[in-house]
MOPAC internal coordinates of N, CA, C and O (Angstrom, degrees):
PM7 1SCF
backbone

  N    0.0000 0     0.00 0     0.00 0    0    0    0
  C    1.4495 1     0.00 0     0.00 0    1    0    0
  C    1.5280 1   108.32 1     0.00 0    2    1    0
  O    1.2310 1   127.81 1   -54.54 1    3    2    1
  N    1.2524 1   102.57 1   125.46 1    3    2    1
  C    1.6341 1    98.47 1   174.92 1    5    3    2
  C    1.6435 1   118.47 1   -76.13 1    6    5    3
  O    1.2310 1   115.49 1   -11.32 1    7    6    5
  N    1.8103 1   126.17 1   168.68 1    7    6    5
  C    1.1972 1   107.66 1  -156.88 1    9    7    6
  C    1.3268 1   112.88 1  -108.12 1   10    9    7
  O    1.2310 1   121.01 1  -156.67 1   11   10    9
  N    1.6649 1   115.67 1    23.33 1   11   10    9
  C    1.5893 1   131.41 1   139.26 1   13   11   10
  C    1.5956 1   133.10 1   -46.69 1   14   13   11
  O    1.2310 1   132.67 1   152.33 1   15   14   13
  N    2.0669 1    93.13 1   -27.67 1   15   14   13
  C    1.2552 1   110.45 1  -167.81 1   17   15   14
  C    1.3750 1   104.25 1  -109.81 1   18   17   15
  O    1.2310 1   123.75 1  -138.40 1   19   18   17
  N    0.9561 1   110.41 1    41.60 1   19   18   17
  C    1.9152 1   103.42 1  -176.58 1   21   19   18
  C    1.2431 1   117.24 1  -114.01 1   22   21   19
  O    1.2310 1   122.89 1  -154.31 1   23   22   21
  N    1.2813 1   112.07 1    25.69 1   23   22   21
  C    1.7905 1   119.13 1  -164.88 1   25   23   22
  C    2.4243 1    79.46 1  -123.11 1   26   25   23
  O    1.2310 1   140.39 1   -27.96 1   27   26   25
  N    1.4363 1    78.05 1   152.04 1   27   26   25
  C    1.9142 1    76.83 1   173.40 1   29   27   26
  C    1.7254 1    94.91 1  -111.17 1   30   29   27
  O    1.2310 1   124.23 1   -34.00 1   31   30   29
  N    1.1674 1   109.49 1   146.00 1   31   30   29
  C    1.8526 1   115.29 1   165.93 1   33   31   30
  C    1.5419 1    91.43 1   -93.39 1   34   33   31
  O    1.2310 1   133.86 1   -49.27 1   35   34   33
  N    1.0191 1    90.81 1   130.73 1   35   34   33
  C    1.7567 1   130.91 1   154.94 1   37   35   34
  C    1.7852 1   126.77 1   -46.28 1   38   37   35
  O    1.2310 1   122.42 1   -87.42 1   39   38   37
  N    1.5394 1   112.96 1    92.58 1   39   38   37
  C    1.5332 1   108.84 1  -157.44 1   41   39   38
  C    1.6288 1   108.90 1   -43.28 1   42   41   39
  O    1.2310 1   125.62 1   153.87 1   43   42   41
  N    1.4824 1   106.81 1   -26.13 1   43   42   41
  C    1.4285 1    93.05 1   172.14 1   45   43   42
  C    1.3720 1   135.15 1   -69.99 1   46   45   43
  O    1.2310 1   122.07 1  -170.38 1   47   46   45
  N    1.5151 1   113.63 1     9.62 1   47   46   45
  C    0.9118 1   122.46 1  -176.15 1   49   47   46
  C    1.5199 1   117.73 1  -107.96 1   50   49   47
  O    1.2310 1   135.10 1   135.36 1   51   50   49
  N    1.4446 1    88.39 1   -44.64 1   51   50   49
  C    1.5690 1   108.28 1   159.55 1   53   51   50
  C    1.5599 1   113.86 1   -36.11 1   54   53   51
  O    1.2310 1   120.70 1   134.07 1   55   54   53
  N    0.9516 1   116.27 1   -45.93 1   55   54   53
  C    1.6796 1   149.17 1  -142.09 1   57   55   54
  C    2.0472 1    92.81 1   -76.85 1   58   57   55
  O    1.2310 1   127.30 1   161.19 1   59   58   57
  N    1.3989 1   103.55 1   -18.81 1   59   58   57
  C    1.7575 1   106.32 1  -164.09 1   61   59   58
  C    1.4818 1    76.73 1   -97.23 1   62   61   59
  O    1.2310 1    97.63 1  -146.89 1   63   62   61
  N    1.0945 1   157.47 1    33.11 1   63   62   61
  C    1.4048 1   139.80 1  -172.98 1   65   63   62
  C    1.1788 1   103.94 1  -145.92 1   66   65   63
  O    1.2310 1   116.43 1   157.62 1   67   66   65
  N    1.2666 1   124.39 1   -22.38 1   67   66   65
  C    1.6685 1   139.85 1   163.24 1   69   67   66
  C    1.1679 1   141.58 1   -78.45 1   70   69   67
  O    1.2310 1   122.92 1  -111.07 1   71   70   69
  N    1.7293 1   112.01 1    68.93 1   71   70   69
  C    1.5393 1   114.71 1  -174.26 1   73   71   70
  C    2.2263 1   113.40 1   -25.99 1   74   73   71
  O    1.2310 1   138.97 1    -9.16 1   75   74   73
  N    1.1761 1    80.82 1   170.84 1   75   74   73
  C    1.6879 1   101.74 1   170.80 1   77   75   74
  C    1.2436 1    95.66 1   -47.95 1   78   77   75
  O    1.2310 1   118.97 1   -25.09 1   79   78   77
  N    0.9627 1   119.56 1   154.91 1   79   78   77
  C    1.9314 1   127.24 1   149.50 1   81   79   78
  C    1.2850 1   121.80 1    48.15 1   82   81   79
  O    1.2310 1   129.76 1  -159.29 1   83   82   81
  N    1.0971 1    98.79 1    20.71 1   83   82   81
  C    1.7490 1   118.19 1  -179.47 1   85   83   82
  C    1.9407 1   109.66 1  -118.97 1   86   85   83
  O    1.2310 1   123.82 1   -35.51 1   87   86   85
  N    1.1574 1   110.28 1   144.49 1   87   86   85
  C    1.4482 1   110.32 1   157.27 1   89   87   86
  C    0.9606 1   123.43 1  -112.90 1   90   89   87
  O    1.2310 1   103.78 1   179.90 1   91   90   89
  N    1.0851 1   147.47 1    -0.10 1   91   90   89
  C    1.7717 1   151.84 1  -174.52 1   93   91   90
  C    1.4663 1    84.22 1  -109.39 1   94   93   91
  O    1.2310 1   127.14 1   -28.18 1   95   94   93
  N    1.4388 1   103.87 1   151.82 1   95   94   93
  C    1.6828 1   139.65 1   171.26 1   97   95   94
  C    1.2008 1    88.60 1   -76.79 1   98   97   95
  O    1.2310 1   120.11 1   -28.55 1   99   98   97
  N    1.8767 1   117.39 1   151.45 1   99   98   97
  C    1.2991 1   130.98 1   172.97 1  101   99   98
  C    1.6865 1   106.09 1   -85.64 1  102  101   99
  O    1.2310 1   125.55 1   157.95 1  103  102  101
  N    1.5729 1   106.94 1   -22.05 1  103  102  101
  C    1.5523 1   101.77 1  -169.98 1  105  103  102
  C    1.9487 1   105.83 1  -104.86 1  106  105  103
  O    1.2310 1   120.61 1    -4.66 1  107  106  105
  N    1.3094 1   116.44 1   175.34 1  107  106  105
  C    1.4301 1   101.75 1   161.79 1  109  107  106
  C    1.2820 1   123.68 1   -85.53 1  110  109  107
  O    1.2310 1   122.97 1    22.80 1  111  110  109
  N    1.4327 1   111.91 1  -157.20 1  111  110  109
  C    1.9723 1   104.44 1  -167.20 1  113  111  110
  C    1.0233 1    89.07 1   -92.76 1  114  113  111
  O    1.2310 1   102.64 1   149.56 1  115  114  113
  N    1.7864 1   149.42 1   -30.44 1  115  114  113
  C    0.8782 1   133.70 1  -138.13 1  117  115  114
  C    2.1647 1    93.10 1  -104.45 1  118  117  115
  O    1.2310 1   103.98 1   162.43 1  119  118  117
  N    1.0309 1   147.12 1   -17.57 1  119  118  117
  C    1.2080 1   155.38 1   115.13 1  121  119  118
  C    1.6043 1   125.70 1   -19.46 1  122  121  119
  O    1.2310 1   127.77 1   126.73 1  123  122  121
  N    1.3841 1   102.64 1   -53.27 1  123  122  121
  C    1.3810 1   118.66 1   174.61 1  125  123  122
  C    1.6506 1   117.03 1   -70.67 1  126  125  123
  O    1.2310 1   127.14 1   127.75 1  127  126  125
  N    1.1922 1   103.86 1   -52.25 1  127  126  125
  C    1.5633 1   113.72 1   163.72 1  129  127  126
  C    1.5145 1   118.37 1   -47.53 1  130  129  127
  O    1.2310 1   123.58 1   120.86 1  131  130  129
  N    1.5186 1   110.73 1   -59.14 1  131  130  129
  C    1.6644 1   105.24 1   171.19 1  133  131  130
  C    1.1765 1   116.35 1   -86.79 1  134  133  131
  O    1.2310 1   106.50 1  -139.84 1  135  134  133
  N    1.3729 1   142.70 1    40.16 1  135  134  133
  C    1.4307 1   139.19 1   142.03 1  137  135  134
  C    1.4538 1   113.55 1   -99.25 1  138  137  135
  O    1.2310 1   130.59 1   153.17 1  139  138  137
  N    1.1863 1    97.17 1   -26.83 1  139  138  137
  C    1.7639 1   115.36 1  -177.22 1  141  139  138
  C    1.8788 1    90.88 1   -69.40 1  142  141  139
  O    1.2310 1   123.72 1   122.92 1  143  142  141
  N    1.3332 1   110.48 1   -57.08 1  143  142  141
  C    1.7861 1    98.04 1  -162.49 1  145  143  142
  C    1.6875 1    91.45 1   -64.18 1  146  145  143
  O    1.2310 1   117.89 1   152.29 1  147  146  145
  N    1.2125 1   121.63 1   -27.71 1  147  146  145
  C    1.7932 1   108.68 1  -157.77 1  149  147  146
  C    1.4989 1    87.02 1   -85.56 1  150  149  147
  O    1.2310 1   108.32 1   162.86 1  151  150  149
  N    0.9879 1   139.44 1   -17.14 1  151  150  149
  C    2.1565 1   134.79 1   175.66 1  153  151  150
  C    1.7512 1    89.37 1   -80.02 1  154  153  151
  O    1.2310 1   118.29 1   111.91 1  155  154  153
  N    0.7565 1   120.86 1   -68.09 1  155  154  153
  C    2.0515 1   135.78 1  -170.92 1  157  155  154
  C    1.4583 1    83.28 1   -43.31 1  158  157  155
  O    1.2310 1   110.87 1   106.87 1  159  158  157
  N    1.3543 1   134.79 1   -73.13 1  159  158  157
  C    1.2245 1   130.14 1  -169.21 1  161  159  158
  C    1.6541 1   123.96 1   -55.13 1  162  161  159
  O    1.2310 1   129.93 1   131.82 1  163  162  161
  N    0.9569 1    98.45 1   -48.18 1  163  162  161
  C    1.4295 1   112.52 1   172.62 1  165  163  162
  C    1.5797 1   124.35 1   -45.60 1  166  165  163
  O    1.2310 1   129.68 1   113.88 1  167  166  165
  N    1.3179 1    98.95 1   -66.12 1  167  166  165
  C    2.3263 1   118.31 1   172.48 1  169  167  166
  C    1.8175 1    82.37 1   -56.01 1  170  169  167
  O    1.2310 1   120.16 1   130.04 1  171  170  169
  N    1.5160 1   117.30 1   -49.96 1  171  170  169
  C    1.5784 1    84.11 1  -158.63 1  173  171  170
  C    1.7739 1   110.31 1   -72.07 1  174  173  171
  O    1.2310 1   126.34 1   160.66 1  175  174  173
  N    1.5834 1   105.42 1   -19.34 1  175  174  173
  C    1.5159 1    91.10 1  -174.22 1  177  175  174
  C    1.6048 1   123.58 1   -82.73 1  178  177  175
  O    1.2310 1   126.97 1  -166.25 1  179  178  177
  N    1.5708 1   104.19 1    13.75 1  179  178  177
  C    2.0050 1   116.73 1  -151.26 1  181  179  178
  C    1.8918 1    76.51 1  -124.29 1  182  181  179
  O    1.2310 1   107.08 1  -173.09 1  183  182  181
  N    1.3292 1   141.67 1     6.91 1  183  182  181
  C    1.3256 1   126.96 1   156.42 1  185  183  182
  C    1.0760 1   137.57 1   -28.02 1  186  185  183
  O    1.2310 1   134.76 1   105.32 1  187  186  185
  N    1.5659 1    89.05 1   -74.68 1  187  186  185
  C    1.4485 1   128.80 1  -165.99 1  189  187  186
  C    2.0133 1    97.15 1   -63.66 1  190  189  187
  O    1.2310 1   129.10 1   129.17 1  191  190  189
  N    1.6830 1   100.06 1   -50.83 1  191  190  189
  C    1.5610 1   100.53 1  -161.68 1  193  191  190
  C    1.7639 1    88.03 1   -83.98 1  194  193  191
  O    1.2310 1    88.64 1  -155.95 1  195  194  193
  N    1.1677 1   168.45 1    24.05 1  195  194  193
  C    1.1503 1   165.39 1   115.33 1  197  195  194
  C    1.4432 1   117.33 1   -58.40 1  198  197  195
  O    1.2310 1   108.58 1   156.13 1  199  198  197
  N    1.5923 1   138.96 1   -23.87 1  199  198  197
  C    1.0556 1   145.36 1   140.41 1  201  199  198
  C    1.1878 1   109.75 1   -44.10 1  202  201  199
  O    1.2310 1   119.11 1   134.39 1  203  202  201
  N    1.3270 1   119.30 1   -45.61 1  203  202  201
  C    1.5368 1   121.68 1  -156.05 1  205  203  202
  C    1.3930 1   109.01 1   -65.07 1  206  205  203
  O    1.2310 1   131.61 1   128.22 1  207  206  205
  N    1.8021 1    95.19 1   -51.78 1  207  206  205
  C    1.2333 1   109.67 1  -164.13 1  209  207  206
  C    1.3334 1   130.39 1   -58.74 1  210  209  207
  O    1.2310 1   127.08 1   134.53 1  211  210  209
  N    1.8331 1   103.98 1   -45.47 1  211  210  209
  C    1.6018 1   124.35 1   166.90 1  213  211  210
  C    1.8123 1   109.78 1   -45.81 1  214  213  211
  O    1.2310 1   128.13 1   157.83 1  215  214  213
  N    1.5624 1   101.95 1   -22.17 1  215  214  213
  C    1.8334 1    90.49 1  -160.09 1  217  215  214
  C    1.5263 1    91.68 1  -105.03 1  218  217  215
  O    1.2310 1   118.16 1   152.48 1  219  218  217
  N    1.4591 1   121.11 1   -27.52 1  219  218  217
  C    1.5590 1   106.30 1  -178.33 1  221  219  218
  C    1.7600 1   110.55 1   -83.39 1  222  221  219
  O    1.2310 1   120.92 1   160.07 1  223  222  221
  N    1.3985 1   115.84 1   -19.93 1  223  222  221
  C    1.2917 1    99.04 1   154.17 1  225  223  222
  C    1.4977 1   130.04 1  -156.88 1  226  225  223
  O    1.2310 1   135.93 1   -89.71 1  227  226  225
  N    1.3978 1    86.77 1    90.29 1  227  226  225
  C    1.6365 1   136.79 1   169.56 1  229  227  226
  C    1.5322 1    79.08 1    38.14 1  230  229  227
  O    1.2310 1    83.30 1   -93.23 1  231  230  229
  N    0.8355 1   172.24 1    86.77 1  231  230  229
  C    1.3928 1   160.34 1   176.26 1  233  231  230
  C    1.8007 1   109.51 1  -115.52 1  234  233  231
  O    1.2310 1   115.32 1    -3.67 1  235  234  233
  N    1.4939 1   126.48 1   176.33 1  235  234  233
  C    1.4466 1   110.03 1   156.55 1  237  235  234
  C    1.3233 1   115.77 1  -106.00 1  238  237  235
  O    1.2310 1   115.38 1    -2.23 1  239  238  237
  N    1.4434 1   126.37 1   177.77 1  239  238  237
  C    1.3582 1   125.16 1  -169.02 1  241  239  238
  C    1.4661 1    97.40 1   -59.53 1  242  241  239
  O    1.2310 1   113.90 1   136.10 1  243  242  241
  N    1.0095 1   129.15 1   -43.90 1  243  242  241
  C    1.4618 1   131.87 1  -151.80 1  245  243  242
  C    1.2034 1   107.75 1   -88.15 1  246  245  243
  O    1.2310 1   116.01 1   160.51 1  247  246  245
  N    1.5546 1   125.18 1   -19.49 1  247  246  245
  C    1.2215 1   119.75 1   162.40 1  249  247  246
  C    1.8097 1   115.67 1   -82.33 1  250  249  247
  O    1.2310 1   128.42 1   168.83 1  251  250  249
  N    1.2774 1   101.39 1   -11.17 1  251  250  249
  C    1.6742 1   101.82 1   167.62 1  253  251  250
  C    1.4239 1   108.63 1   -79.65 1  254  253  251
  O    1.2310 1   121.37 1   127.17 1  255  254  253
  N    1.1907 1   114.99 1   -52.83 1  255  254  253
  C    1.7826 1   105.68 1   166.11 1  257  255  254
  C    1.3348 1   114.58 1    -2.98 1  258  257  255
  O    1.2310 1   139.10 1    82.05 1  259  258  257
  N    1.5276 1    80.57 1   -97.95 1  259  258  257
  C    1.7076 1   132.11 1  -165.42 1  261  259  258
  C    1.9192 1    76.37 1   -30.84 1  262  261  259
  O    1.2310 1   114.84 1    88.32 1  263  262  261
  N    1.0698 1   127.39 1   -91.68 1  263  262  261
  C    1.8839 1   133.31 1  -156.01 1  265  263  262
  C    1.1663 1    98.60 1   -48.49 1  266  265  263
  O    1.2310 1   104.06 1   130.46 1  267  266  265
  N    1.6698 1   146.99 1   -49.54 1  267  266  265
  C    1.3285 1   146.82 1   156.32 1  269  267  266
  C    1.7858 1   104.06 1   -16.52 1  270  269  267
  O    1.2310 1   126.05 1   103.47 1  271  270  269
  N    1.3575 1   105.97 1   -76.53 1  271  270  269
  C    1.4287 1   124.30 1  -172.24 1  273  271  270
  C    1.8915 1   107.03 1   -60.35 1  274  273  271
  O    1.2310 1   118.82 1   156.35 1  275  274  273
  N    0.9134 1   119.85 1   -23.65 1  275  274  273
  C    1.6010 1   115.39 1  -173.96 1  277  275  274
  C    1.7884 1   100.59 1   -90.28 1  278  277  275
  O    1.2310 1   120.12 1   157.07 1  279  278  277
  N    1.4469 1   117.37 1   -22.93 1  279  278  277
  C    1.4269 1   125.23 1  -178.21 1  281  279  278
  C    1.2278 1   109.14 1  -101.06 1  282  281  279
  O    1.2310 1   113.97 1  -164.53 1  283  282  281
  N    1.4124 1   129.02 1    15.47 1  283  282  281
  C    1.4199 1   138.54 1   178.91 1  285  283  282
  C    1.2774 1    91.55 1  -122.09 1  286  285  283
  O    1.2310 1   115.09 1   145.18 1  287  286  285
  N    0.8498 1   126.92 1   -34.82 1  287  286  285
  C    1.9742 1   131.64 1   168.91 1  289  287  286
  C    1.0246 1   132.22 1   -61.05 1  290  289  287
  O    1.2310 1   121.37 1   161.61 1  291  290  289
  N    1.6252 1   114.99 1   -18.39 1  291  290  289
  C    1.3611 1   122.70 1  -130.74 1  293  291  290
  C    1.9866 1    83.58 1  -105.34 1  294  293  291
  O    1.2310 1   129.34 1   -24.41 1  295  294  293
  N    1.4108 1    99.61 1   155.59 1  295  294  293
  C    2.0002 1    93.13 1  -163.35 1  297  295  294
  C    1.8460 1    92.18 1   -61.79 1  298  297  295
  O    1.2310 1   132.89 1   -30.14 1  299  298  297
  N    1.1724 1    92.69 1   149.86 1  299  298  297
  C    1.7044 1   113.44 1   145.01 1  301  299  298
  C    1.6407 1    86.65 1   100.96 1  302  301  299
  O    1.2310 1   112.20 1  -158.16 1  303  302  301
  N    1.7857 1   132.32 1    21.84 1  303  302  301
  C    1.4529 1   130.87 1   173.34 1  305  303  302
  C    1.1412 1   108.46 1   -92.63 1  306  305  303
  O    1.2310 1   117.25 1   -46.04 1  307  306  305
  N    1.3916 1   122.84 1   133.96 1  307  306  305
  C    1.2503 1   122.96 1   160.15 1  309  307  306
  C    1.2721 1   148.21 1   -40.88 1  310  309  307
  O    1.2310 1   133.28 1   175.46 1  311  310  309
  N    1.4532 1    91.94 1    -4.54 1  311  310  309
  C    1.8669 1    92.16 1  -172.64 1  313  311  310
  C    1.7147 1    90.93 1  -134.66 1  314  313  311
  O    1.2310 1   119.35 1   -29.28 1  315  314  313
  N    1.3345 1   118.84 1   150.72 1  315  314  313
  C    1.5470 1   137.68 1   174.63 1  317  315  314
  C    1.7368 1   111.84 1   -67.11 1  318  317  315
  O    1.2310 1   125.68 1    -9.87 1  319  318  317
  N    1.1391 1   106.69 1   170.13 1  319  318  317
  C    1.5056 1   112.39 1  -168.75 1  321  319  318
  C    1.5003 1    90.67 1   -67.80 1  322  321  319
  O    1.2310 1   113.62 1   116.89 1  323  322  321
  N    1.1823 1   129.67 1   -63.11 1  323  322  321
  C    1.8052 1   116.85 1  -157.11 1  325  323  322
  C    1.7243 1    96.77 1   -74.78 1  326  325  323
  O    1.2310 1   118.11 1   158.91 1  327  326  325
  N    1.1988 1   121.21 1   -21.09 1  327  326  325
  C    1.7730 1   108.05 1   151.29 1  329  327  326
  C    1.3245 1   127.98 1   -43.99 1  330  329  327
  O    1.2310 1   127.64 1   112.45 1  331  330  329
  N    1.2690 1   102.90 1   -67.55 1  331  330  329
  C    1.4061 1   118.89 1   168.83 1  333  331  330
  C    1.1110 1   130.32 1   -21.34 1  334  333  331
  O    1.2310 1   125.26 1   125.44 1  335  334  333
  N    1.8430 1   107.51 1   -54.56 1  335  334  333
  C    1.2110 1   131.57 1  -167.22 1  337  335  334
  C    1.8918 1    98.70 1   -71.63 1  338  337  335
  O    1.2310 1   124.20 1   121.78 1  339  338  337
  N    1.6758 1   109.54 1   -58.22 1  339  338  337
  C    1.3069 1   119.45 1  -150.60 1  341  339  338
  C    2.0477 1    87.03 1   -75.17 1  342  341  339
  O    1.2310 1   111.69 1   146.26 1  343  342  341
  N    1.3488 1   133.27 1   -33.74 1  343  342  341
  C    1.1565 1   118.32 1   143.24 1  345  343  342
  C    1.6936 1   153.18 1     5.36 1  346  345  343
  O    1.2310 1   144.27 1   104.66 1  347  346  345
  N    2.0339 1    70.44 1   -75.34 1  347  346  345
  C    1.6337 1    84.09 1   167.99 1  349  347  346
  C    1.8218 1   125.83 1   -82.63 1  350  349  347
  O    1.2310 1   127.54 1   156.96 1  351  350  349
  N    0.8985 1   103.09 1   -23.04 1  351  350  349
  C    1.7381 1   130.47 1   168.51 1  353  351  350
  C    1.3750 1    91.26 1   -60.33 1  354  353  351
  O    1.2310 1   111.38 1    69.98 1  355  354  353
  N    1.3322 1   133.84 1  -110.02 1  355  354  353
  C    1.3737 1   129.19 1   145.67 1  357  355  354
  C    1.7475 1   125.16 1    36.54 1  358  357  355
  O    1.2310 1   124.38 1   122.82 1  359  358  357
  N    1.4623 1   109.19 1   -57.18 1  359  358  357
  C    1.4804 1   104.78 1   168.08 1  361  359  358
  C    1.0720 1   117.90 1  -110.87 1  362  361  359
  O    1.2310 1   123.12 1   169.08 1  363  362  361
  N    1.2863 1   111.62 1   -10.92 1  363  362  361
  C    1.8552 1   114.25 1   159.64 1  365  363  362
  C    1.4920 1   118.20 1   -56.18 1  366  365  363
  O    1.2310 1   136.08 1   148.75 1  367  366  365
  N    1.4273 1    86.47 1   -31.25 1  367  366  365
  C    1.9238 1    81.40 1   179.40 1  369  367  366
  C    1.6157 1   111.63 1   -97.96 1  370  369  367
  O    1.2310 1   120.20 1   173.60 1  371  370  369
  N    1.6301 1   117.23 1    -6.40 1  371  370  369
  C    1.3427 1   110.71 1  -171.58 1  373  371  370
  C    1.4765 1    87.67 1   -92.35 1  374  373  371
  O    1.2310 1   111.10 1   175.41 1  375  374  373
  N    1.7873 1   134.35 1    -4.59 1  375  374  373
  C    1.6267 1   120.93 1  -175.67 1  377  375  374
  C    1.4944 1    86.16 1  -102.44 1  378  377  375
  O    1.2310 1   106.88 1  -171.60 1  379  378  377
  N    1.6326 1   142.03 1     8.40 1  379  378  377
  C    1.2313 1   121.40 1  -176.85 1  381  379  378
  C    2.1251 1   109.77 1    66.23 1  382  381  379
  O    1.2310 1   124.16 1  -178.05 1  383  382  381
  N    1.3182 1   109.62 1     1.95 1  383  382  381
  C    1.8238 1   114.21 1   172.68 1  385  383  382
  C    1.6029 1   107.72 1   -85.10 1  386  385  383
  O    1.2310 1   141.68 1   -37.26 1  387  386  385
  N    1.3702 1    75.52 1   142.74 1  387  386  385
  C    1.8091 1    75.49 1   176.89 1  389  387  386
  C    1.6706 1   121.02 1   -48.84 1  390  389  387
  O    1.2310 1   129.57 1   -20.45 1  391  390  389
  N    1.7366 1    99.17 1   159.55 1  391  390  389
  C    1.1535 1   108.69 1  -176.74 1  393  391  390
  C    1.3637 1   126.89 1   -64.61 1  394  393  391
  O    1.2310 1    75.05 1   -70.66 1  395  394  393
  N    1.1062 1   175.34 1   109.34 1  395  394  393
  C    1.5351 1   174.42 1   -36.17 1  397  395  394
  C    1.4150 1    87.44 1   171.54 1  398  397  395
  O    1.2310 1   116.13 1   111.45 1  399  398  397
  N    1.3762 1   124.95 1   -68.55 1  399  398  397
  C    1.6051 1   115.52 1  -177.35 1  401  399  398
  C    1.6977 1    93.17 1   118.43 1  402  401  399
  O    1.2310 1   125.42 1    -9.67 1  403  402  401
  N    1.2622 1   107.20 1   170.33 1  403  402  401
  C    1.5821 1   138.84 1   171.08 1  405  403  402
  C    1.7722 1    90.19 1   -46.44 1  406  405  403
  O    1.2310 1   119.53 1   -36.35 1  407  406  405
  N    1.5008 1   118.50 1   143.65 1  407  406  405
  C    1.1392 1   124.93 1   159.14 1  409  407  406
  C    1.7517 1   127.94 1   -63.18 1  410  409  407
  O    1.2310 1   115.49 1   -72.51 1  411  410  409
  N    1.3364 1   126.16 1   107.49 1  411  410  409
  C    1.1075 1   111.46 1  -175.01 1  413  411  410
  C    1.7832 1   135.05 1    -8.74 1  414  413  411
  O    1.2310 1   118.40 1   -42.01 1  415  414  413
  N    0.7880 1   120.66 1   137.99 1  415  414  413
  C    2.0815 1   114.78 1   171.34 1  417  415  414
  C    1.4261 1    89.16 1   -83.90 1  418  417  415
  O    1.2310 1   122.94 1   -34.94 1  419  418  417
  N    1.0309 1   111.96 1   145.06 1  419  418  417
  C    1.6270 1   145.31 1   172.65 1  421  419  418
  C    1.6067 1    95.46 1   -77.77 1  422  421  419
  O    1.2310 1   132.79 1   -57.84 1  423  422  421
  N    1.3330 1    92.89 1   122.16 1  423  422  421
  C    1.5071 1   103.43 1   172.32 1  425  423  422
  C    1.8536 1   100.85 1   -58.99 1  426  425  423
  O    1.2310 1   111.34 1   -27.48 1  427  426  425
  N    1.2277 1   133.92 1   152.52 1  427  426  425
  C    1.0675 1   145.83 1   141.55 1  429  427  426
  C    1.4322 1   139.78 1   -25.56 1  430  429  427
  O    1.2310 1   120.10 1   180.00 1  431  430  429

């Protein structure tokens, strides 16, 4: 194993690459692996400015989420909506704040 590959991705992460009713990932590991470090990288570098944000305006954790996740969405971001999402999950658990949960299902 080379020593690019020495970090493990997280099945939940895996898990954004895995249509419905399928078990195999749509992408390979080596794709899967570097979207995973650029999401991992990302929650860890939006910490610090998600602290910020909750304390400069009075806000609750969950409303820092939620604005995290709409500016990770927003066109021209590097990462896809179920990125986005597993992102924000991602720094909820690196601030110890509750979990946000699965991204809503789209009504029909």
């Amino acid at each position: 194993m080379s020593e690019e590959n020495q970090f493990t991705v997280p099945p939940s992460f895996i898990a954004l690459f895995v249509p419905p009713g399928r078990s195999k990932p749509t992408e390979t590991r080596t794709h899967i692996a570097q979207r995973y470090e650029l999401c991992e990288d990302l929650a860890q570098m939006l910490t610090e400015q998600a602290n910020t944000k909750k304390w400069e305006l009075g806000v609750t954790e969950a409303d820092v989420l939620e604005r995290m996740e709409r500016g990770l969405q927003a066109e021209g971001s590097v990462v896809a909506g179920p990125e986005a999402r597993w992102v924000v999950r991602r720094l909820a658990e690196l601030l110890e704040w509750p979990d946000p949960g699965p991204a809503p299902v789209p009504l029909a």
